[in-house]
C-alpha positions in Angstrom: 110.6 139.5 185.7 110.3 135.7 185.5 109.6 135.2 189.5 106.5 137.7 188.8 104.6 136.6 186.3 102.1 133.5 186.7 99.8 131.7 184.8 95.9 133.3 184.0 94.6 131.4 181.5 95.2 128.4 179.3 93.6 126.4 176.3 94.1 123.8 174.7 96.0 123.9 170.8 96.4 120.9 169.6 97.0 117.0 169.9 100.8 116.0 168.6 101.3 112.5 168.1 104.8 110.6 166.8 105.6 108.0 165.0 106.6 105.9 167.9 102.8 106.0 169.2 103.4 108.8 171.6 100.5 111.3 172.7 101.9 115.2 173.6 99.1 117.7 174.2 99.7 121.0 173.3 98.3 124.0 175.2 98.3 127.8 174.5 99.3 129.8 178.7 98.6 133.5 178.7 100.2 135.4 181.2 99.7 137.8 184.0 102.0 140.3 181.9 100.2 139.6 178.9 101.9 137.1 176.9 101.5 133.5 176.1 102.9 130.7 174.9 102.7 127.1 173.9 103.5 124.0 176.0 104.2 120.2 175.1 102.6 117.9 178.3 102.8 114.2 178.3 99.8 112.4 180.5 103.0 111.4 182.7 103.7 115.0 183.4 100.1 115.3 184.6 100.2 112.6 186.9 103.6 114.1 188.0 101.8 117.2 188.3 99.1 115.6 190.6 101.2 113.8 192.8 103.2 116.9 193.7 100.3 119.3 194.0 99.1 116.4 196.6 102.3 116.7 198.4 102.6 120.0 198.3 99.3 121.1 199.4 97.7 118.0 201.9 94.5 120.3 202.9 93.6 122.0 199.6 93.8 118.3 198.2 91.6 117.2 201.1 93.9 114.7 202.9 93.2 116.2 206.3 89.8 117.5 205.6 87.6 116.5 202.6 85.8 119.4 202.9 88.8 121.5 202.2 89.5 120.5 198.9 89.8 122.5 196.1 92.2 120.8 194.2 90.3 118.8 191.2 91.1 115.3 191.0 92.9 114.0 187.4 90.6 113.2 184.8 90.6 109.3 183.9 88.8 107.9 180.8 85.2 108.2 180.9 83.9 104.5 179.6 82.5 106.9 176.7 85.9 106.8 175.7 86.7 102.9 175.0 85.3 102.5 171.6 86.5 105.8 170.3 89.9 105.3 167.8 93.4 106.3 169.6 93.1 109.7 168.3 89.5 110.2 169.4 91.2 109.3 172.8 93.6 111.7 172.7 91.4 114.8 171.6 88.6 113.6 174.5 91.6 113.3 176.6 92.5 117.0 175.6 89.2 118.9 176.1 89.4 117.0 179.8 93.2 118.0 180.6 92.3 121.6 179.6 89.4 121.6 182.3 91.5 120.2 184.7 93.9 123.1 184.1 91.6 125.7 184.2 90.4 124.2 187.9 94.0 124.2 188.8 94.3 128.0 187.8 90.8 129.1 189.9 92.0 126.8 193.2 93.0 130.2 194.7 96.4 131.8 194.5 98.1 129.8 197.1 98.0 127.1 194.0 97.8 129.0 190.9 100.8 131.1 192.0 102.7 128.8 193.3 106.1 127.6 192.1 104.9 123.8 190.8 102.4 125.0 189.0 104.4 128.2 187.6 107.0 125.5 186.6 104.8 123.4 184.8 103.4 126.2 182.8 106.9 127.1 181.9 108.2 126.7 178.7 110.8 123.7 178.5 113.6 123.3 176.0 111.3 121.1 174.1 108.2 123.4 173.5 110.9 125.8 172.1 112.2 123.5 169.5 111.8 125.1 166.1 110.4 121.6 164.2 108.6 118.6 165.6 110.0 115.1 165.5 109.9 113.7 162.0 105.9 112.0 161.5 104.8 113.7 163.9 101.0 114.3 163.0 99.2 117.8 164.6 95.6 117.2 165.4 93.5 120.8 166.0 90.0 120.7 167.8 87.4 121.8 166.6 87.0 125.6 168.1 83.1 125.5 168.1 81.0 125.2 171.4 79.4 122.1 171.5 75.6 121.8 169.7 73.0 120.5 172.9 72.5 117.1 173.1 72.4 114.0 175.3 74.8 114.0 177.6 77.6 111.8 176.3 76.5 111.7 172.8 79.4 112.5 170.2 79.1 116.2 168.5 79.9 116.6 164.7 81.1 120.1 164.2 81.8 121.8 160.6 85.5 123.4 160.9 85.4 127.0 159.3 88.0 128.2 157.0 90.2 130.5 158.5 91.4 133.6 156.4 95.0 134.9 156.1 97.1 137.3 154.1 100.0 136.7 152.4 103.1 138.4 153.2 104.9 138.5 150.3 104.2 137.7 146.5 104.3 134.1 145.7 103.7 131.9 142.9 103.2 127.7 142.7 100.3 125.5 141.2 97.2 124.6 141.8 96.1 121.3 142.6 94.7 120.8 139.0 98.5 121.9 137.8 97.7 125.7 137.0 99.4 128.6 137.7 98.3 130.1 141.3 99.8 133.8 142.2 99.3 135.3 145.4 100.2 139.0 145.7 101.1 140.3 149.2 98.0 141.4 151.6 96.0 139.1 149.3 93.6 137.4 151.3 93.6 133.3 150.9 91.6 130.7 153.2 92.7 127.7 155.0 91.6 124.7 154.6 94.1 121.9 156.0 97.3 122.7 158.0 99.7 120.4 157.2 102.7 120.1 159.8 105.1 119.9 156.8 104.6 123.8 156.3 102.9 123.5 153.4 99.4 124.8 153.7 95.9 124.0 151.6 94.5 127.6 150.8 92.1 128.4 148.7 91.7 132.3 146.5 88.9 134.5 145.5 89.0 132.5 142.0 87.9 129.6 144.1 91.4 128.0 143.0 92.8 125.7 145.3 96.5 125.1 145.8 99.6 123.9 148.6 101.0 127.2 149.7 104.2 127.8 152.2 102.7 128.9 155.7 106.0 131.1 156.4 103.8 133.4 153.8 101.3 133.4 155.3 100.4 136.0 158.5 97.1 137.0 159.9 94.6 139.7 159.7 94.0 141.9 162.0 90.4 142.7 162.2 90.2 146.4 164.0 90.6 149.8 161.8 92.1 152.6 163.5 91.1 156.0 164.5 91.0 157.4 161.5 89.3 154.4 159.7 92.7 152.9 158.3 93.1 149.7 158.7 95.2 148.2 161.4 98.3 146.3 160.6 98.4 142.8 162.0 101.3 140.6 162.3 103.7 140.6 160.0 107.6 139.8 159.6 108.8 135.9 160.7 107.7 134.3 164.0 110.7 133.6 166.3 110.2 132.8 169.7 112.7 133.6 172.8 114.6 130.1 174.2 115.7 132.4 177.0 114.5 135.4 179.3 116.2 138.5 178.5 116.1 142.4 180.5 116.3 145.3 178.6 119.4 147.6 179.2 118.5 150.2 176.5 115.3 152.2 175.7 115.7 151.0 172.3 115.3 146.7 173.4 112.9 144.9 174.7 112.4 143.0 177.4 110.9 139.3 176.7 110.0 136.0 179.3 111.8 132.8 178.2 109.3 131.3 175.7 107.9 135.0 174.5 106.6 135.0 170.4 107.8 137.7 168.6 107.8 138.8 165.1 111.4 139.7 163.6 111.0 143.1 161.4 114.6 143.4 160.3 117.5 141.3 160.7 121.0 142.2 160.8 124.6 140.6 160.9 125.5 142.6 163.6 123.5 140.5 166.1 120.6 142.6 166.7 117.2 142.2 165.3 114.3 144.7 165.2 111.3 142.6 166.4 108.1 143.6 167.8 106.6 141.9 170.8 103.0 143.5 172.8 102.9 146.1 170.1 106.3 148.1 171.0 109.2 147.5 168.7 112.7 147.3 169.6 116.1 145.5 169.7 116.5 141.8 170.8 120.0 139.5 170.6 119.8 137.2 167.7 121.8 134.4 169.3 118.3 134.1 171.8 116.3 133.4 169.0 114.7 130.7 167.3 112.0 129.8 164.7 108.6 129.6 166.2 107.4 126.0 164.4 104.8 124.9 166.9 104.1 128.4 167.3 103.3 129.6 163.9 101.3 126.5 163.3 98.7 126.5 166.0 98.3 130.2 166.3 94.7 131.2 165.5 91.7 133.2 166.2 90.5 130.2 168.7 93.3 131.0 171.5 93.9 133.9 173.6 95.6 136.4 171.2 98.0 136.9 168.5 101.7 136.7 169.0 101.9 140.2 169.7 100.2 139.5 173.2 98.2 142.7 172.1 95.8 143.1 168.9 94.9 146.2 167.1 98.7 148.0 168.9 100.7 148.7 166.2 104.4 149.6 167.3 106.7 152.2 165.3 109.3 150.6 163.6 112.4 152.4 164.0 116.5 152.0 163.2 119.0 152.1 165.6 123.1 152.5 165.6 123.7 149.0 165.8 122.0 147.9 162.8 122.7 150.2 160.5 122.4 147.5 157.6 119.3 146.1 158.6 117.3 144.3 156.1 114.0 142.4 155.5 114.1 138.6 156.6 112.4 136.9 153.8 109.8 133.9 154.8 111.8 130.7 154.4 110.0 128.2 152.3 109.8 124.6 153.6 110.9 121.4 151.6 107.3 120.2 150.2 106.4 116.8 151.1 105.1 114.9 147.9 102.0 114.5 147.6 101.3 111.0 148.6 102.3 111.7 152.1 100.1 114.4 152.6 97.4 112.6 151.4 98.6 109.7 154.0 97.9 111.9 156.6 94.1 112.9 155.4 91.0 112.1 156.8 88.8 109.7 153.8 86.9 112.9 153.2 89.8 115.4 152.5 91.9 112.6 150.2 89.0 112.0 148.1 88.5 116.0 147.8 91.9 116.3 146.5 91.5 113.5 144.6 88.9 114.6 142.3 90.5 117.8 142.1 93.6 116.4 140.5 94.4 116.5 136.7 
């Protein structure tokens, strides 16, 4: 199952930086079997990437022949890029490693099916961590095509709300102090993603409040045939740290890396979960919190978790988990509010700045 599957598409999610001054850029791979998931690349790995793809394949690089090549050379810094602040760097940097990919992927199948760059796309131990290092700061793009312009001439893009349901009934304040209740399959929009897990969302009363992102799933957009609405994602994102083959007509079968949704949990070591809109048993001990996963995931990328939108699987109980029962969203430890605020742009503190009591 692993051995067959290659990479078809990829994009990139996000910009992670650390405390200790270290760039990781975070991409979203689909699949040839239709799932995706998200990566962690450092611009080391690239140039490790390079170097071997050079090795590996001397005339699609154009060592014997220039003529032959089809491999695209690494993207360097543009001088465009020398006055623009570190993280201006690293989103520029982004946009240009996410071309490079995409050339990697359409150099033919002798390269875009082959082993090095298979195992690059590959999740690694570290993309499947369930929390980033501490201070680590998640940077999205903006998903908006570029207005036309000069060439080289910066682009200022307004970032659209996204909107979200909430899972589960849930009540905190405002950011004026008020009460703020959110009742499940209440729509709220997003307005800042904080990597803490502790979202900026705002109601239909216009009221504006820090909201738990485990609570938060999204919408599914299609109605069904007979002009019901769709379900969308719903139930905890876990993701797969290992491969796993089903034995059972009642399991699934998931690549290492694969984002599911857990519908029922059990203490007998088998969870219901739904993956590519079919539902069935997976081991609990493979499983793991989706962090990265759950933060990035959007309408910008390939496709929901599922790997397949508008499929709605039927949930169903099996022998071995008899006792089966809801998994309730965890809510995260909320930061105060000062480091939030640290970690603003000058235009979103003073926004929550004048909206405090």
């Amino acid at each position: 199952m692993e051995g067959a599957r290659h990479p078809v598409c990829v994009s990139g999610a996000a910009l992670v930086q650390t405390e200790r001054f270290q760039q990781m850029f975070t991409f979203s791979v689909c699949w040839s079997d239709d799932t995706d998931s998200f990566i962690r690349r450092s611009w080391e790995d690239f140039r490790r990437l390079h170097k071997t793809l050079k090795e590996t394949f001397p005339v699609e690089a154009g060592l014997l022949r220039r003529s032959d090549r089809v491999l695209p050379k690494l993207p360097a810094d543009a001088p465009w890029l020398v006055h623009r602040s570190r993280t201006g760097r690293g989103l520029a940097r982004l946009q240009l490693l996410e071309a490079y990919l995409r050339a990697l992927l359409a150099a033919g199948e002798r390269v875009s099916r082959s082993l090095e760059l298979t195992g690059f796309f590959t999740p690694q131990p570290l993309d499947l961590e369930p929390m980033l290092p501490p201070g680590s700061l998640v940077i999205l793009p903006t998903p908006q095509e570029p207005s036309p312009g000069p060439s080289g001439s910066p682009a200022v893009h307004t970032l659209e709300a996204q909107s979200l349901h909430c899972l589960q009934t849930f009540s905190t304040q405002d950011t004026r102090g008020q009460p703020f209740h959110a009742q499940a399959q209440e729509a709220l929009d997003v307005l800042l993603r904080h990597p803490s897990g502790w979202w900026l969302v705002t109601n239909e009363d216009q009221q504006t409040a820090w909201f738990p992102a485990p609570y938060l799933e999204e919408a599914a957009p299609h109605q069904g045939q007979d002009g019901g609405q769709l379900l969308g994602i719903s139930g905890p994102q876990f993701c797969a740290v290992r491969a796993y083959e089903s034995s059972r007509a009642d399991e699934l079968s998931v690549p290492t890396g694969a984002r599911v949704h857990v519908l029922e949990a059990s203490d007998r070591g088998w969870w219901l979960c739904r993956f590519q809109g079919r539902t069935g048993l997976l081991p609990a001990v493979m499983l793991q919190r989706d962090g990265l996963g759950t933060l990035l995931s959007g309408p910008w990328l390939h496709r929901g978790a599922d790997g397949a939108e508008g499929r709605e699987g039927k949930a169903h109980s099996s022998p071995r988990s008899p006792q089966a029962a809801m998994l309730p969203p965890p809510v995260p430890a909320r930061p105060p509010l000062s480091v939030i605020q640290s970690r603003c742009c000058t235009i979103t503190r003073k926004a929550l700045q004048q909206g405090a009591p």
